[in-house]
N, CA, C and O atoms as a DFTB+ gen file, in Angstrom:
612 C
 N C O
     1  1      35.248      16.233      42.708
     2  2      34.870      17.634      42.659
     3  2      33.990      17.882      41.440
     4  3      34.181      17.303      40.371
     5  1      33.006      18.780      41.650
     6  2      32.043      18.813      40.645
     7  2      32.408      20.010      39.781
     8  3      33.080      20.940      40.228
     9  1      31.886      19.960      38.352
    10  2      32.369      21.033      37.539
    11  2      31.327      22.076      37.244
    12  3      30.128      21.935      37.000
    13  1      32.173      23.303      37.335
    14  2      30.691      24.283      38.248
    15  2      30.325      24.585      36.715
    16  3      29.332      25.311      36.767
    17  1      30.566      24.430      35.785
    18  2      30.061      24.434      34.344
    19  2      28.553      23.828      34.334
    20  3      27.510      24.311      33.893
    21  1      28.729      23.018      34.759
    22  2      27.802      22.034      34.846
    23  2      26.762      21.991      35.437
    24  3      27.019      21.207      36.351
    25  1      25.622      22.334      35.566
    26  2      24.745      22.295      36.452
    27  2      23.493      21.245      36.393
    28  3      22.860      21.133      35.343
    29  1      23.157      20.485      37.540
    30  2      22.790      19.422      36.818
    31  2      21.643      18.631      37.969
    32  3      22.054      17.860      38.837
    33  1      20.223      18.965      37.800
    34  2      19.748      18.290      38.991
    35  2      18.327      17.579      38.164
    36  3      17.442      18.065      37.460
    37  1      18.573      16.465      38.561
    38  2      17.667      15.307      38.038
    39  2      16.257      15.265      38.593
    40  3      16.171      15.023      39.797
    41  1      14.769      15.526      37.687
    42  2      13.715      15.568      38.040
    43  2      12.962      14.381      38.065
    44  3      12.486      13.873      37.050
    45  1      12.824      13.854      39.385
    46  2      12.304      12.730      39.412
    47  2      10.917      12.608      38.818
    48  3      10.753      11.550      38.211
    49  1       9.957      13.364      38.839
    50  2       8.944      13.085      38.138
    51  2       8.839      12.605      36.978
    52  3       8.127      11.663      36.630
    53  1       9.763      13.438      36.145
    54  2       9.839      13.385      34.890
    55  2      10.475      12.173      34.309
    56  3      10.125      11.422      33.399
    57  1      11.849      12.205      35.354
    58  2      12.953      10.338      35.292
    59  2      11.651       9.346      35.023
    60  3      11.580       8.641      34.016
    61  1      10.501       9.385      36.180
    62  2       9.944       8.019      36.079
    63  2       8.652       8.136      34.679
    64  3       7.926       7.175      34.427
    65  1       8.605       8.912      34.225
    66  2       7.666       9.400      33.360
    67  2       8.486       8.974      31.774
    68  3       8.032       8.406      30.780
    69  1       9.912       9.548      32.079
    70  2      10.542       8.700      30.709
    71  2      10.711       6.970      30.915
    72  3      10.535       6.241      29.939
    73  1      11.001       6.497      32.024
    74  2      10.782       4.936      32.206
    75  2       9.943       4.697      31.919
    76  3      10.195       3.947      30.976
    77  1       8.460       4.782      32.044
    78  2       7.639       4.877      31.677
    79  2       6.950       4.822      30.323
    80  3       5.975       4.097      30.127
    81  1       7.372       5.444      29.590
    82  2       7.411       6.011      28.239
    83  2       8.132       4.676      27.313
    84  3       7.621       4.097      26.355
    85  1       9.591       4.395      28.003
    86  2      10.687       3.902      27.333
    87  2       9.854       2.523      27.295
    88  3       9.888       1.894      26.237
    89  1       9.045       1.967      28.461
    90  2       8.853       0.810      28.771
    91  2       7.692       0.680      27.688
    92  3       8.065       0.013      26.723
    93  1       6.078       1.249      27.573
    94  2       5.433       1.433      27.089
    95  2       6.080       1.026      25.659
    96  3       6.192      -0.134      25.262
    97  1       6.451       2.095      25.015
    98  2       7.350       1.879      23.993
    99  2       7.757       0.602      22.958
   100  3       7.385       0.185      21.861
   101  1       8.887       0.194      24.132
   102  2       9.396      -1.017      23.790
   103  2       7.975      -2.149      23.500
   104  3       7.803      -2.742      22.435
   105  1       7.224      -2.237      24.502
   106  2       6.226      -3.265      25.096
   107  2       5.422      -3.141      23.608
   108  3       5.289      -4.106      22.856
   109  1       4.930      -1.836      23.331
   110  2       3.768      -2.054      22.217
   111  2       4.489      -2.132      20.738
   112  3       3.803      -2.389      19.749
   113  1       5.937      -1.892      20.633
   114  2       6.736      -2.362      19.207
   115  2       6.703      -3.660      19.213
   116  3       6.625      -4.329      18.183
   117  1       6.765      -4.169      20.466
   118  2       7.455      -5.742      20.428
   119  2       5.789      -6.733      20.206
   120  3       5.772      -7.816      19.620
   121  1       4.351      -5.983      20.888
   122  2       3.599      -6.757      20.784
   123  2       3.025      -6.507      19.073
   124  3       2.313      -7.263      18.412
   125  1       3.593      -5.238      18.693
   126  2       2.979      -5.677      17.105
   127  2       3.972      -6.046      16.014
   128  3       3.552      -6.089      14.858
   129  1       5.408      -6.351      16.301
   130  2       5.844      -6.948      16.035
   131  2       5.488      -8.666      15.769
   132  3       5.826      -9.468      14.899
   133  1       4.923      -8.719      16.582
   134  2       4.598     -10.265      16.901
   135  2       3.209     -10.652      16.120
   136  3       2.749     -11.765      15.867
   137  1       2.732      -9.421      15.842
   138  2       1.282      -9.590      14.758
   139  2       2.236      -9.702      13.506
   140  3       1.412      -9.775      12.594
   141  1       2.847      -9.730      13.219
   142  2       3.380      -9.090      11.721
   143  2       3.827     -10.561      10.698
   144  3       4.883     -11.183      10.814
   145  1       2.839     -10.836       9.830
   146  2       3.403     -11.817       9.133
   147  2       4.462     -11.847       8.881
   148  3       4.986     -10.788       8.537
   149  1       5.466     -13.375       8.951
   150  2       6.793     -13.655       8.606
   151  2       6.730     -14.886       7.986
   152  3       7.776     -15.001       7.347
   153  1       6.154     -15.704       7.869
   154  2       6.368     -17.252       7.679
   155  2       6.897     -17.177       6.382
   156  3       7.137     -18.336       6.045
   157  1       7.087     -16.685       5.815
   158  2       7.759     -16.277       3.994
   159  2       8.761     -15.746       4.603
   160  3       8.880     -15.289       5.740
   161  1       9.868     -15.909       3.251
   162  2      11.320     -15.211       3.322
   163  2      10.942     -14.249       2.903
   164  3      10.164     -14.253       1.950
   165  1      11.425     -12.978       3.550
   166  2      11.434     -11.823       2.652
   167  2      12.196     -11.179       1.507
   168  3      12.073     -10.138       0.862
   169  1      13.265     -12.498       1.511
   170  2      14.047     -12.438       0.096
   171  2      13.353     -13.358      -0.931
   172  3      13.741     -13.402      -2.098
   173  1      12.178     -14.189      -0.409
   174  2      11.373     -15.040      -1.515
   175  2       9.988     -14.067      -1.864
   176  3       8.894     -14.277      -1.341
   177  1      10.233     -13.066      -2.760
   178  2       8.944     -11.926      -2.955
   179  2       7.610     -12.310      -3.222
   180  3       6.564     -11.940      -2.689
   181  1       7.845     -13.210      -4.249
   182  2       6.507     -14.120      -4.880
   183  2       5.813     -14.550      -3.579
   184  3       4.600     -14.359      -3.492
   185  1       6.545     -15.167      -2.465
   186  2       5.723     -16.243      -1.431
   187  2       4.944     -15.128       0.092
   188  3       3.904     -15.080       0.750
   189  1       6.657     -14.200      -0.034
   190  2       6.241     -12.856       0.908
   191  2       4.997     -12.229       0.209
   192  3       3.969     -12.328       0.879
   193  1       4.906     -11.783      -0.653
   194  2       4.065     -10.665      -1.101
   195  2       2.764     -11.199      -1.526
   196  3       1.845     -10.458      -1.872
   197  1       2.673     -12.554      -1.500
   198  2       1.476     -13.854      -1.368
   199  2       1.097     -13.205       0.128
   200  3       0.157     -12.412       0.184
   201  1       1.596     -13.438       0.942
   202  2       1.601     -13.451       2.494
   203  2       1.270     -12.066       2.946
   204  3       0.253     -12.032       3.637
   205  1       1.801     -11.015       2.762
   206  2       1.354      -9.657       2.620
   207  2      -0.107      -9.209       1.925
   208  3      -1.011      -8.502       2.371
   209  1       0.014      -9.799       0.855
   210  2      -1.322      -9.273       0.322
   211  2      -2.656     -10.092       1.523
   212  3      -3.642      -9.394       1.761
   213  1      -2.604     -11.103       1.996
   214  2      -3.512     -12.391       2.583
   215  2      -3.462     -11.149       4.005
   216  3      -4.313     -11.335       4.875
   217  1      -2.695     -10.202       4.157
   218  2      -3.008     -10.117       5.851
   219  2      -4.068      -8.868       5.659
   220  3      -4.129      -8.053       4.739
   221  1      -4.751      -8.975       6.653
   222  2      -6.144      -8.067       7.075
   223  2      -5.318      -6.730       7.672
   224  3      -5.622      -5.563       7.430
   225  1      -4.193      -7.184       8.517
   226  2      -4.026      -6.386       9.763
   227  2      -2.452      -5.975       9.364
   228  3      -1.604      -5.903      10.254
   229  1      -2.103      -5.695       7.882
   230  2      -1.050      -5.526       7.691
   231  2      -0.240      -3.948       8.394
   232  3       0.846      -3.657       8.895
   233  1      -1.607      -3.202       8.034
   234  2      -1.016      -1.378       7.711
   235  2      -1.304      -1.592       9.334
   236  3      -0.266      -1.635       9.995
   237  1      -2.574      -1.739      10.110
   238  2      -2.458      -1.766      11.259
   239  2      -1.259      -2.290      12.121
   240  3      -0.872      -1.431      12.914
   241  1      -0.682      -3.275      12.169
   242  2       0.733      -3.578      12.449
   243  2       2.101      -2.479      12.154
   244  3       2.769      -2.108      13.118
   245  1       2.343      -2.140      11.137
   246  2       2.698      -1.019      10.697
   247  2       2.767       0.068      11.593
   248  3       3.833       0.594      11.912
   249  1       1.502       0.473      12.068
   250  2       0.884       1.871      12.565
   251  2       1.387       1.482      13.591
   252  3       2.062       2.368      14.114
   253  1       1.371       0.251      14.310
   254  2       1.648      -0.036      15.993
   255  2       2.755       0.083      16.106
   256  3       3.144       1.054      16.755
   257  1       3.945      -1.034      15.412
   258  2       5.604       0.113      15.093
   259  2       5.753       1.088      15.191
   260  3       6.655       1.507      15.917
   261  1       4.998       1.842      14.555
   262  2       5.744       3.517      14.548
   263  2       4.878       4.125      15.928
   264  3       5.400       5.100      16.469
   265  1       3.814       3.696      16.421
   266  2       3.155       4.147      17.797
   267  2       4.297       4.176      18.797
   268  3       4.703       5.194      19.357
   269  1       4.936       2.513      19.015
   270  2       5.376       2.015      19.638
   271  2       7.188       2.930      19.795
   272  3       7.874       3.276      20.757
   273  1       7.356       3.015      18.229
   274  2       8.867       4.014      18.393
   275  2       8.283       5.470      18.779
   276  3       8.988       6.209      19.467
   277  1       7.241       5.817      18.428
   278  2       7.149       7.488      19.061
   279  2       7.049       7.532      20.332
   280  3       7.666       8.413      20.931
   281  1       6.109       6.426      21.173
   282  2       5.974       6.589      22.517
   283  2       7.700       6.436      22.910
   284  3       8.166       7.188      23.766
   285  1       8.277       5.768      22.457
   286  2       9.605       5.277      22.950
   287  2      10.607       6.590      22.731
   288  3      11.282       6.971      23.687
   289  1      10.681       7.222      21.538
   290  2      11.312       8.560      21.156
   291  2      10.751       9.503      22.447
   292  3      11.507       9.891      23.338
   293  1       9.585       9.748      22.412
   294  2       8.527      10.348      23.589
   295  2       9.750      10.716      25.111
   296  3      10.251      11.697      25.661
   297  1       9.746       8.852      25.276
   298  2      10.322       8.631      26.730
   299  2      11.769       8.899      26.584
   300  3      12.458       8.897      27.604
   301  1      12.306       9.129      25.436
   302  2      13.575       9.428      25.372
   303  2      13.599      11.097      25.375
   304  3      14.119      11.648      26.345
   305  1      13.096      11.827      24.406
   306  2      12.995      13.563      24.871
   307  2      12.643      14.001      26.747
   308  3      13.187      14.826      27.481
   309  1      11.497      13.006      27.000
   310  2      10.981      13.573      28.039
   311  2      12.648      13.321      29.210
   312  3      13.000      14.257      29.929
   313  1      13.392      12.081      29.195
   314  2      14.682      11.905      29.389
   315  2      15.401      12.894      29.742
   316  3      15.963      13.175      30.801
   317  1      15.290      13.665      28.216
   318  2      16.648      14.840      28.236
   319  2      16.150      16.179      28.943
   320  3      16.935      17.107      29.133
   321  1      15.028      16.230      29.264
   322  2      14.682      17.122      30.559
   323  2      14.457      16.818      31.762
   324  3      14.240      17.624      32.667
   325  1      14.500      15.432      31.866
   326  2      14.706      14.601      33.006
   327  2      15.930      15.530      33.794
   328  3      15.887      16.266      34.779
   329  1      16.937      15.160      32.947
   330  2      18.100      15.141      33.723
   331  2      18.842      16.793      34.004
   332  3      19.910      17.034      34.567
   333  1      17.699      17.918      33.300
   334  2      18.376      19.237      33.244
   335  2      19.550      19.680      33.362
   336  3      19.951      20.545      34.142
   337  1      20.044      19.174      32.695
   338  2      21.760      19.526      32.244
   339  2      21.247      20.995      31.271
   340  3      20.559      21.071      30.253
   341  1      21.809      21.866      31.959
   342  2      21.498      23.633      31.930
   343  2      22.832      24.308      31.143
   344  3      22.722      25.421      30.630
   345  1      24.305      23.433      31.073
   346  2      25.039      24.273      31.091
   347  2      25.901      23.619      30.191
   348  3      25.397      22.529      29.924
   349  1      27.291      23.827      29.421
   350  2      28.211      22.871      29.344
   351  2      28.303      22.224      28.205
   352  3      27.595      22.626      27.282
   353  1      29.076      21.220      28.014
   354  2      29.499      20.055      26.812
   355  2      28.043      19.320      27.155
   356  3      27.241      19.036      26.265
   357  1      27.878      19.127      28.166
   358  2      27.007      17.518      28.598
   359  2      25.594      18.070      27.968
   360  3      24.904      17.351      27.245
   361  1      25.214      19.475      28.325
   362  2      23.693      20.237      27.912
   363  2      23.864      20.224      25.994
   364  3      22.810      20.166      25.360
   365  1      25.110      20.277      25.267
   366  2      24.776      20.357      24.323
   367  2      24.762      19.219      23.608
   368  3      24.685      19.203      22.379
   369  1      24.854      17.970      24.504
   370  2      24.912      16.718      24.585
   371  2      23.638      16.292      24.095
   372  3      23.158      15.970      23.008
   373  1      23.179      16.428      25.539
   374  2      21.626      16.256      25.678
   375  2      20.520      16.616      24.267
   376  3      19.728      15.847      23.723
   377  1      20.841      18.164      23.926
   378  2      20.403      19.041      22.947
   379  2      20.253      18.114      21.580
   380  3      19.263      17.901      20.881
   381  1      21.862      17.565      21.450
   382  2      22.105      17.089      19.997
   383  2      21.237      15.552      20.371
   384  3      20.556      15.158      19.424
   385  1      21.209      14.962      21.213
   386  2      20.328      13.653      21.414
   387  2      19.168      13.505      21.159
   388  3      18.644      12.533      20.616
   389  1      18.377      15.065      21.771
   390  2      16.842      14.849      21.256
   391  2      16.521      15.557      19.718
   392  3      15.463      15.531      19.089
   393  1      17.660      16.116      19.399
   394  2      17.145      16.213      17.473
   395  2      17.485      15.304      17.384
   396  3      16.442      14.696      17.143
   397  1      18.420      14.439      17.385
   398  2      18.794      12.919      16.847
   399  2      17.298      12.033      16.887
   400  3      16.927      11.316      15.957
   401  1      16.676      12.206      17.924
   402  2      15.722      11.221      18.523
   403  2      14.635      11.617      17.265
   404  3      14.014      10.914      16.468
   405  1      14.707      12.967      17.466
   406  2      13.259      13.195      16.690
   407  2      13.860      12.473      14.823
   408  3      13.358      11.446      14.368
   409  1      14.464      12.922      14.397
   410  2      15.005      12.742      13.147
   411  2      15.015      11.356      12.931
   412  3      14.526      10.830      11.931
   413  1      15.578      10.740      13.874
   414  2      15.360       9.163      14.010
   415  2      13.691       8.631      13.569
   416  3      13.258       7.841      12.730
   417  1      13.127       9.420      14.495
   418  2      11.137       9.519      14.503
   419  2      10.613       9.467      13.188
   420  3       9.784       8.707      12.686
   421  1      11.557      10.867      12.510
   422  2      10.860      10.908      11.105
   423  2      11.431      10.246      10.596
   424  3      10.507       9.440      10.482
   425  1      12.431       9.644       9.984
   426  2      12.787       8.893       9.401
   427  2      12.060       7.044       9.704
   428  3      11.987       6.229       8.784
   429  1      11.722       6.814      10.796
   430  2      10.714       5.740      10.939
   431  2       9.581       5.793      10.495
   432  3       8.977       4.781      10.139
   433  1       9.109       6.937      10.438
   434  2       7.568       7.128       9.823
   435  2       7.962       7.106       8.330
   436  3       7.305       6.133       7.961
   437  1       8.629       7.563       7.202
   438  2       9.040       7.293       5.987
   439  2       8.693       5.486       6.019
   440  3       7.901       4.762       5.415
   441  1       9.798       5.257       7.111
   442  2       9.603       3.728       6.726
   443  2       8.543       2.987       6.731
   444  3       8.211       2.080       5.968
   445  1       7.876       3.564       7.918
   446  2       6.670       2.402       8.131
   447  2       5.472       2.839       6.799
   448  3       4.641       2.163       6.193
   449  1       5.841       4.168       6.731
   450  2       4.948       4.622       5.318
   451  2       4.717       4.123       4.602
   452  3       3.559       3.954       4.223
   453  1       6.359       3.360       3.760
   454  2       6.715       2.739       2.742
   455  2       6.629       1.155       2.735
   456  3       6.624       0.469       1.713
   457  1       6.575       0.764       3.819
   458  2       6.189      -0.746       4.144
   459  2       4.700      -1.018       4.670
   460  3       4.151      -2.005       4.180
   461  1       3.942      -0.231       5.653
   462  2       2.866      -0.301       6.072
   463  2       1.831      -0.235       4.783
   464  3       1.123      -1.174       4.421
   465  1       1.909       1.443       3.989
   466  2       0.757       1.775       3.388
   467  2       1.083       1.294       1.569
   468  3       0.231       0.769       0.853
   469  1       2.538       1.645       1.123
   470  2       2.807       1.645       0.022
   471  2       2.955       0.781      -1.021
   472  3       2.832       0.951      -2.234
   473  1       3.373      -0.622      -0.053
   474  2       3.742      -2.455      -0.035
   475  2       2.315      -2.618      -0.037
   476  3       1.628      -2.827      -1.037
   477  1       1.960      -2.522       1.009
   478  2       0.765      -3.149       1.009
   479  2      -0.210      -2.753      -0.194
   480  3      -0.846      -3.649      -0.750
   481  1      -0.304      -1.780      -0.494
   482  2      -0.968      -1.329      -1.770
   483  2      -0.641      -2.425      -2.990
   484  3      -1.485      -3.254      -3.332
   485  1       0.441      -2.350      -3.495
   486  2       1.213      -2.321      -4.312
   487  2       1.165      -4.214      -4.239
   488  3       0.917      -4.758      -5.315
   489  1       1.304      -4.768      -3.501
   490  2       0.619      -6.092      -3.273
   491  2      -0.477      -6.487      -3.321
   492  3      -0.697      -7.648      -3.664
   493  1      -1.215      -5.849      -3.076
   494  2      -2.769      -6.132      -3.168
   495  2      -2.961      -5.913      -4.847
   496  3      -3.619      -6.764      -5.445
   497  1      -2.460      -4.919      -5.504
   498  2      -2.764      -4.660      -6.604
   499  2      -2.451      -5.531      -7.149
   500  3      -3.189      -6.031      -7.998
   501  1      -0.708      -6.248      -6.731
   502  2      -0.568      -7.621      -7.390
   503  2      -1.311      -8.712      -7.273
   504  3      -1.319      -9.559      -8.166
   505  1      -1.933      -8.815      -6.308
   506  2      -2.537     -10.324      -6.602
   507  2      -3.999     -10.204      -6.902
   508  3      -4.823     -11.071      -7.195
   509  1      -4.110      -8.896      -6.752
   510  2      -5.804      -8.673      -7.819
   511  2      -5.656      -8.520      -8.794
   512  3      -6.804      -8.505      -9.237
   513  1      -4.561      -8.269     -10.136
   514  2      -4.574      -8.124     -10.660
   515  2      -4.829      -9.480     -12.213
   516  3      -4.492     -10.664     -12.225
   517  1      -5.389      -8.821     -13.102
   518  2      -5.575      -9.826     -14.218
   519  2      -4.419     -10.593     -14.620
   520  3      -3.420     -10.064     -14.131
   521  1      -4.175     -11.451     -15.193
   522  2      -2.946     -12.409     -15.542
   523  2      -1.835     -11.154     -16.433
   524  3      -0.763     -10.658     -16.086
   525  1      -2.574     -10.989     -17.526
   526  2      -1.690      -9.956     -18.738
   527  2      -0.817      -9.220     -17.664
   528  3       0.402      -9.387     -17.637
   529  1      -1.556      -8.290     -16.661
   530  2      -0.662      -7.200     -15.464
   531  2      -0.146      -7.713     -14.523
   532  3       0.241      -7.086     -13.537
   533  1      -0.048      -9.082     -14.692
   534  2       0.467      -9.618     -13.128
   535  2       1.978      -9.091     -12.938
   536  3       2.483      -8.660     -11.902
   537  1       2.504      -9.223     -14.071
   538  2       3.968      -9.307     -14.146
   539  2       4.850      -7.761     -13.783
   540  3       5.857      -7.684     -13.079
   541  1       4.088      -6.511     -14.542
   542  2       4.036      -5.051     -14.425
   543  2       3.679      -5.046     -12.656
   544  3       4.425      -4.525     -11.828
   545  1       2.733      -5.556     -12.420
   546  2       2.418      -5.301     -10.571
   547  2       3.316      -5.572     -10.139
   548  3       4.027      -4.727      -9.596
   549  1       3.723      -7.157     -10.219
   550  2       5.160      -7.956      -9.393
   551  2       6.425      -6.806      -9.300
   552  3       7.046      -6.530      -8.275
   553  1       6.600      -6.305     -10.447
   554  2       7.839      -5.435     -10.830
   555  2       7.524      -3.890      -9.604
   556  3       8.176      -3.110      -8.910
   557  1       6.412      -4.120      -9.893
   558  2       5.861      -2.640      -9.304
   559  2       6.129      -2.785      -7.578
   560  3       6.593      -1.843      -6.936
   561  1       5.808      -3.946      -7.021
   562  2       5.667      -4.252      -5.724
   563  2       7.269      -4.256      -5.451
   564  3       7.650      -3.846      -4.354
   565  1       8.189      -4.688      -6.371
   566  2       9.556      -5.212      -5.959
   567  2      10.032      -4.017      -5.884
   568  3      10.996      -3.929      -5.123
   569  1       9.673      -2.951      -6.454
   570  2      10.384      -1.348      -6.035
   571  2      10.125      -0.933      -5.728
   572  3      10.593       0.191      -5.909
   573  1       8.887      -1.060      -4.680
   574  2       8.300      -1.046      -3.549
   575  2       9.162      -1.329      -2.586
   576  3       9.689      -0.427      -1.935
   577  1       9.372      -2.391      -2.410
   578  2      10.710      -3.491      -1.620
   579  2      11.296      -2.497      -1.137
   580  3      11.260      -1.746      -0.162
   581  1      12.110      -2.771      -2.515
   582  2      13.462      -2.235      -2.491
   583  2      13.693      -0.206      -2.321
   584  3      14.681       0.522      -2.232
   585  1      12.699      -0.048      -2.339
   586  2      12.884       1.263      -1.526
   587  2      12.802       1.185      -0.313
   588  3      13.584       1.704       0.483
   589  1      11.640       0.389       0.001
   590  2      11.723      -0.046       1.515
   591  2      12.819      -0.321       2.568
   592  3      12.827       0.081       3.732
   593  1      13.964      -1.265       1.792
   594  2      14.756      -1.641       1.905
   595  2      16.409      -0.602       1.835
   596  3      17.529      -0.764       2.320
   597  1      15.846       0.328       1.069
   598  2      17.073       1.693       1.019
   599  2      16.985       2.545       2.565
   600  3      17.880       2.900       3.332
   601  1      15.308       2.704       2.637
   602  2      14.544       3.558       3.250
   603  2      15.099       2.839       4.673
   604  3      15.668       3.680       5.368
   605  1      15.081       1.778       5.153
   606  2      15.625       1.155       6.351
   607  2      17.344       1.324       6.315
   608  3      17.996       1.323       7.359
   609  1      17.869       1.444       5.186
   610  2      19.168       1.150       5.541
   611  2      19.779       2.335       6.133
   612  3      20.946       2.298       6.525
Protein backbone atom coordinates (compact mmCIF):
# COMPACT_ATOMS: atom_id res chain seq x y z
CA UNK A 1 0.00 0.00 0.00
CA UNK A 2 1.30 3.29 -0.96
CA UNK A 3 1.73 6.24 1.44
CA UNK A 4 -0.54 8.98 0.34
CA UNK A 5 2.12 11.40 1.99
CA UNK A 6 4.07 10.65 -0.60
CA UNK A 7 3.67 11.58 -3.91
CA UNK A 8 5.96 10.41 -6.28
CA UNK A 9 6.14 10.08 -10.16
CA UNK A 10 9.42 9.57 -11.93
CA UNK A 11 10.32 11.78 -15.10
CA UNK A 12 11.77 9.84 -17.56
CA UNK A 13 13.30 12.46 -19.53
CA UNK A 14 15.00 13.87 -16.96
CA UNK A 15 15.99 9.96 -15.26
CA UNK A 16 17.91 9.50 -18.60
CA UNK A 17 19.38 13.01 -18.69
CA UNK A 18 20.84 12.40 -15.05
CA UNK A 19 22.39 8.92 -16.42
CA UNK A 20 23.65 10.76 -18.70
CA UNK A 21 25.21 13.41 -16.78
CA UNK A 22 26.38 10.74 -14.04
CA UNK A 23 28.07 8.81 -16.94
CA UNK A 24 29.70 11.85 -18.68
CA UNK A 25 30.92 12.76 -15.34
CA UNK A 26 32.50 9.82 -14.14
CA UNK A 27 34.07 9.22 -17.88
CA UNK A 28 35.82 12.79 -18.07
CA UNK A 29 37.21 12.59 -14.07
CA UNK A 30 38.55 9.26 -14.83
CA UNK A 31 40.08 10.36 -18.36
CA UNK A 32 41.95 13.30 -16.64
CA UNK A 33 42.75 11.50 -13.98
CA UNK A 34 44.83 9.41 -16.13
CA UNK A 35 46.69 12.67 -17.52
CA UNK A 36 47.79 13.49 -14.06
CA UNK A 37 51.39 12.91 -13.17
CA UNK A 38 52.09 10.17 -10.49
CA UNK A 39 55.32 8.38 -11.05
CA UNK A 40 56.71 10.22 -7.71
CA UNK A 41 55.44 9.48 -4.24
CA UNK A 42 53.49 12.10 -3.10
CA UNK A 43 54.90 11.64 0.30
CA UNK A 44 58.51 12.04 -1.52
CA UNK A 45 57.97 16.17 -2.08
CA UNK A 46 61.45 16.88 -3.45
CA UNK A 47 60.85 14.06 -6.40
CA UNK A 48 56.80 14.94 -6.58
CA UNK A 49 57.21 18.59 -6.81
CA UNK A 50 60.31 17.85 -9.41
CA UNK A 51 57.43 16.10 -11.34
CA UNK A 52 54.78 18.78 -10.85
CA UNK A 53 56.78 21.59 -11.69
CA UNK A 54 58.04 19.40 -15.33
CA UNK A 55 54.15 19.05 -16.25
CA UNK A 56 52.78 21.45 -19.06
CA UNK A 57 49.24 20.15 -18.47
CA UNK A 58 49.20 20.27 -14.75
CA UNK A 59 46.30 23.11 -13.90
CA UNK A 60 44.61 21.77 -17.09
CA UNK A 61 44.20 18.28 -15.51
CA UNK A 62 43.04 19.93 -12.44
CA UNK A 63 40.29 21.90 -14.35
CA UNK A 64 39.13 18.44 -15.99
CA UNK A 65 38.54 16.98 -12.25
CA UNK A 66 36.49 19.53 -11.16
CA UNK A 67 34.61 19.64 -14.91
CA UNK A 68 34.26 16.09 -14.54
CA UNK A 69 32.74 16.31 -10.62
CA UNK A 70 30.35 19.25 -11.68
CA UNK A 71 29.00 17.47 -14.71
CA UNK A 72 28.63 14.48 -12.25
CA UNK A 73 27.07 16.79 -9.23
CA UNK A 74 24.97 18.21 -12.47
CA UNK A 75 23.59 14.50 -13.07
CA UNK A 76 23.04 14.08 -9.52
CA UNK A 77 20.66 17.48 -8.89
CA UNK A 78 19.10 16.91 -12.25
CA UNK A 79 18.35 13.17 -10.32
CA UNK A 80 16.53 14.78 -7.50
CA UNK A 81 13.94 16.17 -9.91
CA UNK A 82 14.06 13.17 -11.73
CA UNK A 83 12.28 11.44 -9.26
CA UNK A 84 9.67 14.37 -7.95
CA UNK A 85 9.21 13.34 -4.59
CA UNK A 86 6.63 16.47 -3.81
CA UNK A 87 5.77 15.53 -0.35
CA UNK A 88 7.03 13.83 2.91
CA UNK A 89 10.32 12.51 4.77
CA UNK A 90 11.58 11.13 1.26
CA UNK A 91 11.06 15.05 -0.51
CA UNK A 92 13.06 16.41 2.35
CA UNK A 93 15.38 13.70 1.59
CA UNK A 94 15.88 14.51 -1.77
CA UNK A 95 16.09 18.45 -0.72
CA UNK A 96 18.94 17.74 1.89
CA UNK A 97 20.88 15.55 -1.02
CA UNK A 98 21.11 18.24 -3.53
CA UNK A 99 22.59 20.96 -0.94
CA UNK A 100 24.84 18.16 0.08
CA UNK A 101 25.75 17.71 -3.67
CA UNK A 102 26.28 21.27 -4.28
CA UNK A 103 28.46 21.87 -1.01
CA UNK A 104 30.28 18.78 -1.91
CA UNK A 105 30.87 20.94 -5.54
CA UNK A 106 32.24 23.77 -3.64
CA UNK A 107 34.24 22.26 -1.54
CA UNK A 108 35.98 20.36 -4.70
CA UNK A 109 36.62 23.50 -6.37
CA UNK A 110 38.65 24.82 -3.04
CA UNK A 111 40.48 21.69 -3.70
CA UNK A 112 41.28 21.57 -7.12
CA UNK A 113 42.07 25.42 -6.54
CA UNK A 114 44.61 24.53 -4.07
CA UNK A 115 46.24 21.67 -5.96
CA UNK A 116 45.57 22.70 -9.63
CA UNK A 117 46.49 26.59 -9.46
CA UNK A 118 48.25 27.16 -5.98
CA UNK A 119 50.88 23.88 -6.01
CA UNK A 120 51.49 24.40 -9.14
CA UNK A 121 52.55 27.96 -8.67
CA UNK A 122 54.32 27.45 -5.71
CA UNK A 123 56.42 24.62 -7.51
CA UNK A 124 57.31 26.28 -10.33
CA UNK A 125 58.57 29.05 -8.16
CA UNK A 126 60.54 26.28 -6.53
CA UNK A 127 62.44 25.02 -9.11
CA UNK A 128 63.00 28.46 -10.77
CA UNK A 129 64.17 29.65 -8.11
CA UNK A 130 67.99 30.81 -7.32
CA UNK A 131 69.94 28.35 -4.97
CA UNK A 132 70.01 31.03 -1.71
CA UNK A 133 65.64 30.74 -2.12
CA UNK A 134 65.46 27.30 -2.96
CA UNK A 135 64.95 26.24 0.51
CA UNK A 136 62.16 29.28 1.57
CA UNK A 137 60.22 27.97 -1.90
CA UNK A 138 60.53 24.13 -0.85
CA UNK A 139 59.00 25.23 2.62
CA UNK A 140 56.58 27.40 0.74
CA UNK A 141 55.38 24.56 -1.70
CA UNK A 142 55.13 22.02 1.40
CA UNK A 143 52.27 24.30 2.89
CA UNK A 144 50.98 24.31 -0.10
CA UNK A 145 50.74 20.40 0.31
CA UNK A 146 49.69 20.30 3.28
CA UNK A 147 46.77 22.52 2.98
CA UNK A 148 45.98 20.66 0.11
CA UNK A 149 46.00 17.81 2.05
CA UNK A 150 43.63 19.37 5.08
CA UNK A 151 41.55 20.82 2.18
CA UNK A 152 40.86 17.02 0.89
CA UNK A 153 40.43 15.61 4.21
Amino acid sequence: MEDPRVNVSVRRPELRLSASLLLAGVVVSALSGLLHPEAASANDHSAAFSEYAASNIWTAVHLGQFLGMAVLICGLIVLAFALNVRNGPAAWAVRLGAVAAIAALALYCVLQGVDGVALKHAVDAWAGAAEPEKALRFAAAEDIRWLEWGVRS
